[in-house]
Steps between C-alpha positions, in 0.01 A plus 500: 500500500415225795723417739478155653507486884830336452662757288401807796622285772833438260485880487460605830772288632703655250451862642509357845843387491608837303386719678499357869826282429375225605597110476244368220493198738348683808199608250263232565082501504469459890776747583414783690524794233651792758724239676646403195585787303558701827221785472462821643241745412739638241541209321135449486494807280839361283275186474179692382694690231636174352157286509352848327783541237545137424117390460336854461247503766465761810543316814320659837604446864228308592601245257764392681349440824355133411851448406749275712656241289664515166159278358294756609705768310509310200101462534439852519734571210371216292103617567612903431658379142202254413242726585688819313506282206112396502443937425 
């Protein structure tokens, strides 16, 4: 099964505003991912847990330290699925 880039980013947002109840309008490529959803280090393990259960990949800290905006997370996300689906 291949997802299209457009199709994870429809995704994500979809678990965004879930699970962070957050305005869909606020989700935007160039907003800043922590400011936006309102992150703490808890939620970056709330966050981990849904990326893992919804496109079945393990996530590691260090991932997440190139990431600041909502384009970088759906970068990351879109790379982990692509590249899981090349083994």
């Amino acid at each position: 099964m291949n997802m299209k880039n457009e199709e994870i980013i429809a995704k994500i947002n979809e678990f965004l505003v879930e699970e962070f109840e957050v305005e869909a309008d606020t989700i935007t490529p160039d907003a800043i991912l922590k400011d936006t959803l309102g992150l703490d280090s808890l939620d970056y393990i709330d966050l981990v847990v849904v990326i893992e259960s919804n496109f079945s990949f393990k996530v590691k800290p260090e991932d997440f330290v190139g990431i600041v905006t909502f384009q970088n997370f759906y970068d990351y996300v879109i790379s982990k699925v692509n590249s899981k689906e090349l083994i």
